[in-house]
VOBA-1610 file (N, C-alpha, C; in pm, whole numbers, padded with zeros to 5 digits, always signed):
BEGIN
Unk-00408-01757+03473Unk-00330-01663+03551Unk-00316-01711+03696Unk-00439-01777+03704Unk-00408-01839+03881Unk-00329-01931+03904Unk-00330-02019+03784Unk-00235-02141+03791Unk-00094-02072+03804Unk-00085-01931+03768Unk+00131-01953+03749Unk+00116-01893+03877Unk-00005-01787+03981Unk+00076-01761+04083Unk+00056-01833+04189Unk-00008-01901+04190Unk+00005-02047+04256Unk+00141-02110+04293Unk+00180-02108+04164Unk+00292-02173+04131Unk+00402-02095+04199Unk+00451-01966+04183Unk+00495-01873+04214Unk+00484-01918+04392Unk+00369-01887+04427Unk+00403-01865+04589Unk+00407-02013+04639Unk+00364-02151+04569Unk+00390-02256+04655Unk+00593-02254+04594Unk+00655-02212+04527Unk+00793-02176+04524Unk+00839-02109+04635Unk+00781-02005+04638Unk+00851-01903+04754Unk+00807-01945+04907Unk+00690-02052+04933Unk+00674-02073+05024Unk+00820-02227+05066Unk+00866-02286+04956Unk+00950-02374+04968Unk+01079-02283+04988Unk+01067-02187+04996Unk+01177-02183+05003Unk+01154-02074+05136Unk+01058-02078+05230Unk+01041-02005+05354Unk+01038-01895+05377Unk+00951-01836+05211Unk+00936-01702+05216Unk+00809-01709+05287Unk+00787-01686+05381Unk+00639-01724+05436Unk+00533-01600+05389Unk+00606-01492+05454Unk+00479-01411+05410Unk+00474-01313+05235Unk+00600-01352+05148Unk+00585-01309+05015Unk+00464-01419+04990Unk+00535-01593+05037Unk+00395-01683+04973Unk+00256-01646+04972Unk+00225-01548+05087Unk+00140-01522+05177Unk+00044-01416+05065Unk+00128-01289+05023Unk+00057-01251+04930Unk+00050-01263+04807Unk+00141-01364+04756Unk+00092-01402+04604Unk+00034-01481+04625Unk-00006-01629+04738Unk-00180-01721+04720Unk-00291-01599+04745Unk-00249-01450+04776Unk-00388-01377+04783Unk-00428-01302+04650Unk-00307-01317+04559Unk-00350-01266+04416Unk-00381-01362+04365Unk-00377-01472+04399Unk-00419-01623+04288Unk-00564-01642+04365Unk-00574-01612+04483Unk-00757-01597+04529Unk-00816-01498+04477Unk-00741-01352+04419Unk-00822-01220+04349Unk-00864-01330+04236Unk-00794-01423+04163Unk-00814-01408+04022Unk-00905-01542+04012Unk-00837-01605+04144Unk-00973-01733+04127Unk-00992-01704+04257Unk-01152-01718+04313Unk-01174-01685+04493Unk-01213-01805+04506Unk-01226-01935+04427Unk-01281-02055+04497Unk-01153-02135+04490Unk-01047-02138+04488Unk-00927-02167+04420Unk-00877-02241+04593Unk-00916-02352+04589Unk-00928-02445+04718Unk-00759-02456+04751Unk-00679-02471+04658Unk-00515-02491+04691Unk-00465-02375+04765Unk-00515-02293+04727Unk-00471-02137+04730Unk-00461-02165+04858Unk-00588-02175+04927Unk-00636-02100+05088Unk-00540-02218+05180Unk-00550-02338+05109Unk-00497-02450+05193Unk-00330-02411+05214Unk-00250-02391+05076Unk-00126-02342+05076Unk-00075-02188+05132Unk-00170-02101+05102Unk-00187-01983+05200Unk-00209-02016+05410Unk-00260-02145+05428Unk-00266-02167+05589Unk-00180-02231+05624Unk-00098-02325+05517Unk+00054-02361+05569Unk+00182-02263+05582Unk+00180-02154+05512Unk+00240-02011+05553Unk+00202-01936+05651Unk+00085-01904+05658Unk+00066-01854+05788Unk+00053-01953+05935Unk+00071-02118+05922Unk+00093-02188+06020Unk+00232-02137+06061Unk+00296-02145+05934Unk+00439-02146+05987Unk+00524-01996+06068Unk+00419-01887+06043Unk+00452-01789+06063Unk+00406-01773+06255Unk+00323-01888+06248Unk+00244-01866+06406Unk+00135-01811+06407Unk+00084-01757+06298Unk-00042-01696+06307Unk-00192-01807+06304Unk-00174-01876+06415Unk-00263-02031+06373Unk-00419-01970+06332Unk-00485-01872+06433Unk-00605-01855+06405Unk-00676-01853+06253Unk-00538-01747+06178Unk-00563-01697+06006Unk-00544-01813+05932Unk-00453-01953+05963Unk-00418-02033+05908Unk-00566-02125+05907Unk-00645-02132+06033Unk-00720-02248+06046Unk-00863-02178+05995Unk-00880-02021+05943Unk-00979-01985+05847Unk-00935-02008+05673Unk-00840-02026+05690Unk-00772-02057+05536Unk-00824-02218+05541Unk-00792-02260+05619Unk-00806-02425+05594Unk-00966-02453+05607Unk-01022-02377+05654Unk-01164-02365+05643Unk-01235-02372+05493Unk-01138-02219+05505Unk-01223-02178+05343Unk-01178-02312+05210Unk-01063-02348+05231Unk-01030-02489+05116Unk-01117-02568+05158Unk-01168-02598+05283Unk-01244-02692+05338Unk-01432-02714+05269Unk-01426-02586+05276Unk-01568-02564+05175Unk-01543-02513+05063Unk-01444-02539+04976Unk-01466-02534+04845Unk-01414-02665+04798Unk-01382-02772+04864Unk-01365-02869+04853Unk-01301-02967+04938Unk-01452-03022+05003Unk-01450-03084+05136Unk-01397-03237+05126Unk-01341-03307+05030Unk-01301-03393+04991Unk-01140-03444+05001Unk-01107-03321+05073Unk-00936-03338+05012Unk-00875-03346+05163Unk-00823-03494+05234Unk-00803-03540+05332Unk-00671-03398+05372Unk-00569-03416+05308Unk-00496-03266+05333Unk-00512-03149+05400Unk-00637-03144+05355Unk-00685-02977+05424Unk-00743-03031+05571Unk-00763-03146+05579Unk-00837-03184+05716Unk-00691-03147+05790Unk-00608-03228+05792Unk-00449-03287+05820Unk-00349-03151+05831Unk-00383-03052+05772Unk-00298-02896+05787Unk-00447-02844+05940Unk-00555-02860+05908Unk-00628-02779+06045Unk-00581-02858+06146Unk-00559-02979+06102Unk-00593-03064+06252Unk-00467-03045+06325Unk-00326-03018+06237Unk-00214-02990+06306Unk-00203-02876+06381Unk-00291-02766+06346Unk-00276-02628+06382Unk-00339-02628+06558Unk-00465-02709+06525Unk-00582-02732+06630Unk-00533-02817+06782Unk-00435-02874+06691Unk-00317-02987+06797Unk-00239-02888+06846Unk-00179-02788+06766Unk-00105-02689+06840Unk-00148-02568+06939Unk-00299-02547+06906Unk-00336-02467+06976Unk-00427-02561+07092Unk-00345-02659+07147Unk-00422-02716+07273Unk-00569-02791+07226Unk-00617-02778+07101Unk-00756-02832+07113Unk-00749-02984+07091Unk-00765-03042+07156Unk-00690-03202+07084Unk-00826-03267+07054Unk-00953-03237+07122Unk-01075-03318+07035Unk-01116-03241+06925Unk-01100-03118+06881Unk-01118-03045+06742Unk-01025-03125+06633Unk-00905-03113+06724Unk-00770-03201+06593Unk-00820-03306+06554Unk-00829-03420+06685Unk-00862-03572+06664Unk-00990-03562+06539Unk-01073-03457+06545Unk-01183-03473+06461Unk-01170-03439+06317Unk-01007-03359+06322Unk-01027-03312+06153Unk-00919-03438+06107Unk-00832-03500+06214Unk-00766-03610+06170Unk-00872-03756+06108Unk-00971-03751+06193Unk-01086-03879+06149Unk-01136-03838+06025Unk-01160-03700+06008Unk-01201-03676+05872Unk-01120-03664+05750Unk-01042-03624+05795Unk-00903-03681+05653Unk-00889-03840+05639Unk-00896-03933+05758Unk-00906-04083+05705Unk-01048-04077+05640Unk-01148-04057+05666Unk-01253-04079+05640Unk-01245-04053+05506Unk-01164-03951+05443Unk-01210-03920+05273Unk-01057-03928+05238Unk-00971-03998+05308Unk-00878-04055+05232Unk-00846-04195+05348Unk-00911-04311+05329Unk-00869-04446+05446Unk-00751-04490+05411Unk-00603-04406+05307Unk-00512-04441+05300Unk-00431-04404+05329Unk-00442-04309+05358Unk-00369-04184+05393Unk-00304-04240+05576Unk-00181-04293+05507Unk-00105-04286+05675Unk-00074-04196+05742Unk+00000-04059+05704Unk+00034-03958+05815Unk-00100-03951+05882Unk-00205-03916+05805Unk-00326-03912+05912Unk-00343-03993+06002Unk-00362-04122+05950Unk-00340-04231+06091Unk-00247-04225+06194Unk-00083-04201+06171Unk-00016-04152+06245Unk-00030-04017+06302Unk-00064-03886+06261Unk-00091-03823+06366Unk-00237-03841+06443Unk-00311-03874+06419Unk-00415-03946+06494Unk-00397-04041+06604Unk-00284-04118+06609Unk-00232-04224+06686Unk-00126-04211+06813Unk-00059-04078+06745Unk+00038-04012+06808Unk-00097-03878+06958Unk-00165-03823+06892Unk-00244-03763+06958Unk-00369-03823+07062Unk-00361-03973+06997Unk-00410-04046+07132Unk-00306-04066+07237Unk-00218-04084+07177Unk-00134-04146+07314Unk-00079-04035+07354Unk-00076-03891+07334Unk-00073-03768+07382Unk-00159-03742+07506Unk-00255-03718+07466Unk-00429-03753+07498Unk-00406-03880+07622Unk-00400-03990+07661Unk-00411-04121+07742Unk-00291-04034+07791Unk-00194-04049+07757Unk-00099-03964+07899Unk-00088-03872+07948Unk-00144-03739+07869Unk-00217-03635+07960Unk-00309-03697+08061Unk-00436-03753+08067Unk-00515-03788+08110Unk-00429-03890+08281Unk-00352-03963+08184Unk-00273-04045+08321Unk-00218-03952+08414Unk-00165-03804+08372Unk-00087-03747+08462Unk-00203-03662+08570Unk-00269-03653+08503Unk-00407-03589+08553Unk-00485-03705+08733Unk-00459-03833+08679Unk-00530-03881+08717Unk-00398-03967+08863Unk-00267-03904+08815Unk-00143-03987+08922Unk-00120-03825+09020Unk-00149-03707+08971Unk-00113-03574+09041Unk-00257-03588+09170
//
């Protein structure tokens, strides 16, 4: 049963239903609560909605039910980038290479947020 509404809201989330996605990944967590896609695909809806705080406890909770999956690092670390924290980001970006060393977007936003990072710092240091 969890598998079809899964299915169901990563649909409606493609198609930018943000917050219908929102409560059918919370009936596919009633029916499975360790259901690691769920929470991860439930924090890319509520990223998109702006609600970063709810998004980056969703990416949490996928995070400890399965701390393995470079993805869930790579959805917090974007959120964490958006909410100004850039050494929280940089750290969930190292940890998505770390349990995936293939994974290029990670390297690229990791690379992109240094040189974010070095030119903040330059403007800091020319004002």
């Amino acid at each position: 049963m969890a598998e079809a509404y899964i299915n169901k809201g990563m649909a409606l989330k493609a198609l930018g239903q943000y917050q219908k996605a929102i409560e059918t990944f919370d009936t596919t967590i009633r029916y499975k609560p360790d259901f690691s896609e769920a929470y991860y695909a439930k924090g890319i809806s509520l990223y998109e909605l702006g609600q970063y705080q709810e998004a980056i406890k969703n990416y949490d909770t996928a995070i400890q039910y399965n701390p393995n999956d470079a993805d869930y690092y790579i959805g917090k670390g974007i959120v964490l980038k958006e909410l100004g924290q850039h050494q929280e980001a940089m750290e969930s970006y190292n940890l998505a290479i770390k349990y995936d060393s293939d994974n290029v977007y990670a390297y690229q936003l990791a690379n992109e947020l240094t040189k974010k990072i070095k030119k903040s710092n330059l403007r800091i240091i020319t004002d």
